[in-house]
ROKE-876814 format. One record per residue (C-alpha): residue number from 0; residue in three letters; chain; x, z, y. Coordinates in Angstrom, 3 decimals, m for minus. Layout:
num: NUM	residuo: ALA	cadena: A	X: X	Z: Z	Y: Y
...
//
This chain:
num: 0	residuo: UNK	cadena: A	X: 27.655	Z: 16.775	Y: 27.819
num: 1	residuo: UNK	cadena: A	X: 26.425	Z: 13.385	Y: 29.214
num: 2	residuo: UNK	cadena: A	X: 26.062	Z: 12.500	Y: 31.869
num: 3	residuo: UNK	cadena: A	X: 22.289	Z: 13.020	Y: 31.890
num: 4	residuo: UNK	cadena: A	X: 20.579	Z: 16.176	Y: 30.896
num: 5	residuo: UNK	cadena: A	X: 17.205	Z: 17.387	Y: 30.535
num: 6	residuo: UNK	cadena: A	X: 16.865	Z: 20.939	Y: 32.345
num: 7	residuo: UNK	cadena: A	X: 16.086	Z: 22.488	Y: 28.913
num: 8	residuo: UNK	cadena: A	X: 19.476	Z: 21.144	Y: 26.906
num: 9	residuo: UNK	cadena: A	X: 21.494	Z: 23.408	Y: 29.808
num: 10	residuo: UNK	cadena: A	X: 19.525	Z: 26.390	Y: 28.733
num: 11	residuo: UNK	cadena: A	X: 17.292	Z: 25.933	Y: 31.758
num: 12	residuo: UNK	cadena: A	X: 13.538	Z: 26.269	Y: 30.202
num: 13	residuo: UNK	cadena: A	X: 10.790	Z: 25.482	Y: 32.883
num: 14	residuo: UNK	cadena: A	X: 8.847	Z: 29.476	Y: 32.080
num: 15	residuo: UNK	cadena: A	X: 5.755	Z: 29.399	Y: 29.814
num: 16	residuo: UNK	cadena: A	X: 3.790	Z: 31.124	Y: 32.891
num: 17	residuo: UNK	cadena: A	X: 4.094	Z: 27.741	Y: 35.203
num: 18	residuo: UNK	cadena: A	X: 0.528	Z: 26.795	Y: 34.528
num: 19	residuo: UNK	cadena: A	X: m0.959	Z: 29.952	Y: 35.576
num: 20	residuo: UNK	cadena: A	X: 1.589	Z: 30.630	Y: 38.556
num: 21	residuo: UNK	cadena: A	X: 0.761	Z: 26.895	Y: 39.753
num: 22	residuo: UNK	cadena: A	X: m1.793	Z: 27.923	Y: 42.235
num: 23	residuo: UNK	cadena: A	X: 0.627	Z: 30.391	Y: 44.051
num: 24	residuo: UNK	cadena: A	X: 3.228	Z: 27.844	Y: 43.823
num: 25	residuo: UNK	cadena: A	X: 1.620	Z: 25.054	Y: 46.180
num: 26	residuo: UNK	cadena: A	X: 0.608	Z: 27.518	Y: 48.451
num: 27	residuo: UNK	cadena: A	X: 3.991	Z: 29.455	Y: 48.832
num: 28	residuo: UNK	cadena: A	X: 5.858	Z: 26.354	Y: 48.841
num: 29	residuo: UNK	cadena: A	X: 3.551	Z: 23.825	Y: 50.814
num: 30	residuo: UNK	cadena: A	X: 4.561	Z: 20.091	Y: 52.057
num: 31	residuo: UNK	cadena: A	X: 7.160	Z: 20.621	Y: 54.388
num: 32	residuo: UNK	cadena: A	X: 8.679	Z: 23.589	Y: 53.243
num: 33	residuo: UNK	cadena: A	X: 12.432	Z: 24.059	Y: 53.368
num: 34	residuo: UNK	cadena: A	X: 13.937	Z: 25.243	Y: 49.626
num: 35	residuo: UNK	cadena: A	X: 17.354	Z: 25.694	Y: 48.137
num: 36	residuo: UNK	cadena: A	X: 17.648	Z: 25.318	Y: 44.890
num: 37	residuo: UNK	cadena: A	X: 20.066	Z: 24.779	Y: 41.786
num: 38	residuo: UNK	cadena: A	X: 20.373	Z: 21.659	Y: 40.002
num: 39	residuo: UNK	cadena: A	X: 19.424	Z: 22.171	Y: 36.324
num: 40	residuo: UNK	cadena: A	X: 18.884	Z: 18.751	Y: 34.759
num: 41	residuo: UNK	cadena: A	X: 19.432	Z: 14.914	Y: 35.612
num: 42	residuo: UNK	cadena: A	X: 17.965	Z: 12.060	Y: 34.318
num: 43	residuo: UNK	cadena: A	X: 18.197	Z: 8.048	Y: 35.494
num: 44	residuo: UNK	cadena: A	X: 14.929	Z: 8.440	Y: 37.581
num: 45	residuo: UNK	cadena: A	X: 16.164	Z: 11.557	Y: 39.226
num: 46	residuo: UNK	cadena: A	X: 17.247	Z: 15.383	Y: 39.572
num: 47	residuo: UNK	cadena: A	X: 15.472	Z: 18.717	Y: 38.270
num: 48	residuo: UNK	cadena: A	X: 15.823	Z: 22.212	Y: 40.206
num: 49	residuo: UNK	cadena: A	X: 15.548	Z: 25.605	Y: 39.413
num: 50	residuo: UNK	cadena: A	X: 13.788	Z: 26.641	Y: 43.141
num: 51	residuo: UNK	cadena: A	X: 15.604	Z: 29.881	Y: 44.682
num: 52	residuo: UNK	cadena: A	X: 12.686	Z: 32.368	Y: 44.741
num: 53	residuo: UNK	cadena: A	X: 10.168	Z: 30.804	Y: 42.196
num: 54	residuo: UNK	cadena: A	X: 10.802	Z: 30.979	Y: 38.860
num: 55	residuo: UNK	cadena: A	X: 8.520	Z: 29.220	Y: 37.765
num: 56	residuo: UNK	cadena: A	X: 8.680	Z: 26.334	Y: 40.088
num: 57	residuo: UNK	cadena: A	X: 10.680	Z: 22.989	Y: 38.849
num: 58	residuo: UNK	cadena: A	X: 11.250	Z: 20.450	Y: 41.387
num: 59	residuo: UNK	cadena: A	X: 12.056	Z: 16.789	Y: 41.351
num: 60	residuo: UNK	cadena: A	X: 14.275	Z: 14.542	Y: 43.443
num: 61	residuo: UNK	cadena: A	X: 13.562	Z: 11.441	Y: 42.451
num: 62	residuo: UNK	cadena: A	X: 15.960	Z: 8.334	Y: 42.939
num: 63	residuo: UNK	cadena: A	X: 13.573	Z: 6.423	Y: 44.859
num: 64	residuo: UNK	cadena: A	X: 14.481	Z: 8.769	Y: 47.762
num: 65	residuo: UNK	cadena: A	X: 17.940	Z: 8.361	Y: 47.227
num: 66	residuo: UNK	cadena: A	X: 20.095	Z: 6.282	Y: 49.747
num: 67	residuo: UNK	cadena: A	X: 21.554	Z: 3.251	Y: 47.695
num: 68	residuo: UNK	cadena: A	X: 24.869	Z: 4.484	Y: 48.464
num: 69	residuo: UNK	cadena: A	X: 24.943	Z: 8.168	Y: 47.250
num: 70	residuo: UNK	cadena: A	X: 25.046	Z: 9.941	Y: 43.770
num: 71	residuo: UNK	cadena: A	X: 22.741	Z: 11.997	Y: 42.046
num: 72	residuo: UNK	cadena: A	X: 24.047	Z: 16.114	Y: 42.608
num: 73	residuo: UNK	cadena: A	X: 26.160	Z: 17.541	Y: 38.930
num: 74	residuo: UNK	cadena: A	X: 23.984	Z: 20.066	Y: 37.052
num: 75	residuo: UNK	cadena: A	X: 24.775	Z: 23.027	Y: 38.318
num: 76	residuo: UNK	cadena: A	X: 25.245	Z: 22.019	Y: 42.202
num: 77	residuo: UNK	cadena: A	X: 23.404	Z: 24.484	Y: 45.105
num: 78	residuo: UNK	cadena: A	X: 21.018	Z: 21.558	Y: 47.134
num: 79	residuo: UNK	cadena: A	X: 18.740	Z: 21.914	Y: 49.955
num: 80	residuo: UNK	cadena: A	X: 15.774	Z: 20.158	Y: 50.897
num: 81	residuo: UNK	cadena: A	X: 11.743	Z: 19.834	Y: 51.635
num: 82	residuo: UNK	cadena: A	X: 8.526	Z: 19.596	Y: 49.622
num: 83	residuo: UNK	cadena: A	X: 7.175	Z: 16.719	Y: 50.078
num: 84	residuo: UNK	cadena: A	X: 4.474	Z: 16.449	Y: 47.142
num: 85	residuo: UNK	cadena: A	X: 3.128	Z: 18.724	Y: 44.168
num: 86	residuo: UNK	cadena: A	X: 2.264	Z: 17.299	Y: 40.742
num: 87	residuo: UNK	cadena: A	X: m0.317	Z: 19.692	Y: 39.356
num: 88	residuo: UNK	cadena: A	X: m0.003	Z: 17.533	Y: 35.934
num: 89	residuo: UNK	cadena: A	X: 3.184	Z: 18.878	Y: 34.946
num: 90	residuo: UNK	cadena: A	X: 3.666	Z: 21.627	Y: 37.185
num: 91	residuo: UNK	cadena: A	X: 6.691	Z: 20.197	Y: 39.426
num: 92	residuo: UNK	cadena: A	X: 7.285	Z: 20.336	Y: 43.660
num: 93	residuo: UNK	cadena: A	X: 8.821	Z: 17.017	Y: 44.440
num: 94	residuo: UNK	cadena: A	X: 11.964	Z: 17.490	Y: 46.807
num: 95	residuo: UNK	cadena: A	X: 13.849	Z: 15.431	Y: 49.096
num: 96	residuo: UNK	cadena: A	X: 17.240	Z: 16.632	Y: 49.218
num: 97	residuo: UNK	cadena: A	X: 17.992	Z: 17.340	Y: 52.785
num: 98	residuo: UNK	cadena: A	X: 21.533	Z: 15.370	Y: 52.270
num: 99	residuo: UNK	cadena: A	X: 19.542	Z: 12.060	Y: 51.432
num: 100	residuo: UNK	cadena: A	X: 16.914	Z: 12.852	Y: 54.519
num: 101	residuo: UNK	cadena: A	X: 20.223	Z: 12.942	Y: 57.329
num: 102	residuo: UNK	cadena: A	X: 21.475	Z: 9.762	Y: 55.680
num: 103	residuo: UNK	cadena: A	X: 21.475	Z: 6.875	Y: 58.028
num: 104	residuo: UNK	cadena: A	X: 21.253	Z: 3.587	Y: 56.791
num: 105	residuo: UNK	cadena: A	X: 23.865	Z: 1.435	Y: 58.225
num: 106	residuo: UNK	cadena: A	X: 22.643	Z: m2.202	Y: 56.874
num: 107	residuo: UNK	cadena: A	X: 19.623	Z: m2.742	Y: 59.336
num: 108	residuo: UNK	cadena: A	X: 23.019	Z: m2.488	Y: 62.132
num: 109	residuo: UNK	cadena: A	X: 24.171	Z: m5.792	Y: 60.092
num: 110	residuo: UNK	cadena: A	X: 21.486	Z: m8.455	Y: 60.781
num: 111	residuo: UNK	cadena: A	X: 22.300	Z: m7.868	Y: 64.155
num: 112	residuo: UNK	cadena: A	X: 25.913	Z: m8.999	Y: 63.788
num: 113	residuo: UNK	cadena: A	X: 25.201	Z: m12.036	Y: 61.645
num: 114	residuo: UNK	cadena: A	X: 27.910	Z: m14.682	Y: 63.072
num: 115	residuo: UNK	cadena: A	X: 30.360	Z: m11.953	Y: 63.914
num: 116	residuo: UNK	cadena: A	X: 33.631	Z: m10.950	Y: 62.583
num: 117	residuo: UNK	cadena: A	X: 33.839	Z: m7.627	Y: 61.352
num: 118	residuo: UNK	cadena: A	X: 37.202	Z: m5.802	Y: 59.499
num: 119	residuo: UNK	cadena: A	X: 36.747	Z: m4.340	Y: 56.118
num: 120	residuo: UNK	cadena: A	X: 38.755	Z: m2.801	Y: 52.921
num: 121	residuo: UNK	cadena: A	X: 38.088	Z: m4.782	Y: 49.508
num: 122	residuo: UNK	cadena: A	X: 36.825	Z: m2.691	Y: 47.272
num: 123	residuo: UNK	cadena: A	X: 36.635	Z: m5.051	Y: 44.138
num: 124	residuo: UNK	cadena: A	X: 37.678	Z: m8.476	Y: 42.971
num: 125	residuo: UNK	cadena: A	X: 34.709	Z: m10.159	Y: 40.948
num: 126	residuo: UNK	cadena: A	X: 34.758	Z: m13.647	Y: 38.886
num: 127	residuo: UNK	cadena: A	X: 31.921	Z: m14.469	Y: 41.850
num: 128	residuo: UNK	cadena: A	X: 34.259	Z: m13.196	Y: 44.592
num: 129	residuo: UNK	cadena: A	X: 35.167	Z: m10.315	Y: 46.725
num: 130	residuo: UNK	cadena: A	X: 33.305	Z: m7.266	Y: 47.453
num: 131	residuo: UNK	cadena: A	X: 33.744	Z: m5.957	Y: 50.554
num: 132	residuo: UNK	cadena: A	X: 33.468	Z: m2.416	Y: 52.352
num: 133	residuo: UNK	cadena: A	X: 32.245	Z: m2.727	Y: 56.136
num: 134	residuo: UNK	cadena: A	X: 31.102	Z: 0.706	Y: 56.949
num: 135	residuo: UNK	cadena: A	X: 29.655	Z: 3.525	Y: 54.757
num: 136	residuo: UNK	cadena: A	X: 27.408	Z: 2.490	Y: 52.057
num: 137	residuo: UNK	cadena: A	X: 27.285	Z: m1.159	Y: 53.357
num: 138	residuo: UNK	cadena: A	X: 29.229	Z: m3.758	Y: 51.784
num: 139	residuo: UNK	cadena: A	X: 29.049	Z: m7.390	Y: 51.214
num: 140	residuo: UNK	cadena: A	X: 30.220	Z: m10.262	Y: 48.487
num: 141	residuo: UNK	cadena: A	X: 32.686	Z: m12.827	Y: 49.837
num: 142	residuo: UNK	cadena: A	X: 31.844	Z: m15.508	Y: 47.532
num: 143	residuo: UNK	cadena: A	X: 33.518	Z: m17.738	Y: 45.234
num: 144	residuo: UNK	cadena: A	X: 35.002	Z: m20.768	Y: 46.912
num: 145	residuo: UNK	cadena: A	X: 38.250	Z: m21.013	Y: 44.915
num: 146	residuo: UNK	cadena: A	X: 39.827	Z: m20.062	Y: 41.649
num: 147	residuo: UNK	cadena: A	X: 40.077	Z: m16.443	Y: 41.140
num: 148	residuo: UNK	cadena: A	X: 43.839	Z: m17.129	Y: 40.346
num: 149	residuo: UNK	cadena: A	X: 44.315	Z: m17.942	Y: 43.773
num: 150	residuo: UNK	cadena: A	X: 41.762	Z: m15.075	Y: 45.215
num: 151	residuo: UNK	cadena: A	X: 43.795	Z: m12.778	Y: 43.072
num: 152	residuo: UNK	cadena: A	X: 46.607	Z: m13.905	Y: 45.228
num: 153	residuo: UNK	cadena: A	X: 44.899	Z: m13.795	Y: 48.618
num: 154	residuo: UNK	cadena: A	X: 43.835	Z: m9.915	Y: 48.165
num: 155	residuo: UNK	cadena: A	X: 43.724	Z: m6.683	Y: 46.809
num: 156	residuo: UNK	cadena: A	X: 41.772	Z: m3.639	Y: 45.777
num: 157	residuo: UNK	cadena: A	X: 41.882	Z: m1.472	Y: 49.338
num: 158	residuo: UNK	cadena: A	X: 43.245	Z: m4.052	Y: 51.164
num: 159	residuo: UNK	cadena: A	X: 41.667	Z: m4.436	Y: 55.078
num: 160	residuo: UNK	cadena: A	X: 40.146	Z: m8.417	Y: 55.832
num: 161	residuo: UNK	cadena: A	X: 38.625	Z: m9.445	Y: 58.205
num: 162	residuo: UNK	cadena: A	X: 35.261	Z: m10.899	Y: 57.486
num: 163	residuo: UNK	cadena: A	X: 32.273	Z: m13.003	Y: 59.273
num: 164	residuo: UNK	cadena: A	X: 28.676	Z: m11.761	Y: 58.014
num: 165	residuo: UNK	cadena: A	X: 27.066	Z: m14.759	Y: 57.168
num: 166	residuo: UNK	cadena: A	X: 24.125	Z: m13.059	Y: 56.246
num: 167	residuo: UNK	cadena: A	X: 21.940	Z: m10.036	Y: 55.656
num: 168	residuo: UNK	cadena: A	X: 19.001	Z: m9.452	Y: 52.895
num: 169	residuo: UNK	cadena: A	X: 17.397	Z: m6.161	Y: 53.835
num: 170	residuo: UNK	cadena: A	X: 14.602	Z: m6.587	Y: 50.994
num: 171	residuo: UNK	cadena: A	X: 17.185	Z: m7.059	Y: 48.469
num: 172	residuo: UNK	cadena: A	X: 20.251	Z: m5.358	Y: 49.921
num: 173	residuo: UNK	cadena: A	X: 22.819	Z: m7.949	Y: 50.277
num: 174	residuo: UNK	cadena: A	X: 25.216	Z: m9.094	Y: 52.775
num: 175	residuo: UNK	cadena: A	X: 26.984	Z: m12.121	Y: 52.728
num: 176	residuo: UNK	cadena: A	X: 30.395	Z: m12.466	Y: 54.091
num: 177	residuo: UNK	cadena: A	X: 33.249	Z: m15.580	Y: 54.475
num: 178	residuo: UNK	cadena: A	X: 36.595	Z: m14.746	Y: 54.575
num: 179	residuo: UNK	cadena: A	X: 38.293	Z: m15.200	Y: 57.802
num: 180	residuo: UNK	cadena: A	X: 41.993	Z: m13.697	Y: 57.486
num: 181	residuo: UNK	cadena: A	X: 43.904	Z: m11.030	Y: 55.518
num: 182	residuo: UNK	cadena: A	X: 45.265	Z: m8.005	Y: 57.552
//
């Protein structure tokens, strides 16, 4: 199987009756309700669930909820979460899984320590540089300033560096580090 399913090519059908148990659904399962449910299909834009205790409901977690960091759940994976919206269009609750709602972003911590030297593992070696691990789901590019002959010979995949953040792009995600020594 790829890695992206609908819910219906794992057997997973949303039931013929959703239209006419719609009504019931939003008010058994309002905004703010707590569900657990079962992962039955994923898709680039997000995950589908079978919700425990209504058959007929489908929810959605879409990506645009998801920290940056963090994976969509396998098919077949037990989540928890909240309603947050209904779409009576198609029938579906929309979810935030409760894992993506207890993430803390670590990044905003980073503008704050523009100038400072920080340690971090290297997590890959690009033709543009080095990217670098600071702290869970932040990491930053060391750029190109030599040949990547001679970075290949300065460091490593998993190595620890220390690094200075030069700078930090919330809008667009990106942290900017120089290289200050090899630990």
């Amino acid at each position: 199987m790829s890695e992206y399913a609908w819910s219906s090519e794992n057997g997973r059908c949303q039931a013929a009756g959703a239209a006419a148990a719609w009504p019931e659904t939003v008010r058994s399962l309002p905004v703010g309700t707590s569900i657990t449910g079962e992962v039955i299909g994923r898709q680039p834009f997000g995950v589908f669930l079978s919700v425990d205790g209504w058959p007929e409901a489908v929810g959605l977690a879409r990506v645009d909820r998801m920290p940056r960091c963090m994976e969509l759940p396998p098919v077949g994976q037990l989540v928890t979460g909240e309603v947050v919206w209904h779409a009576e269009h198609n029938h579906q609750v929309g979810i935030v899984l409760r894992e993506w709602a207890e993430h803390e972003d670590l990044l905003p911590r980073f503008v704050e320590r523009v100038g400072q030297t920080v340690t971090g593992r290297v997590t890959k070696i690009a033709p543009i540089g080095f990217f670098v691990r600071m702290a869970d789901c932040v990491e930053g590019l060391v750029p190109l300033t030599e040949p990547v002959a001679d970075i290949a010979k300065s460091v490593r995949e998993g190595q620890t560096v220390w690094v200075r953040v030069v700078a930090v792009d919330l809008e667009r995600t990106r942290v900017v580090l120089a290289a200050e020594s090899v630990a």
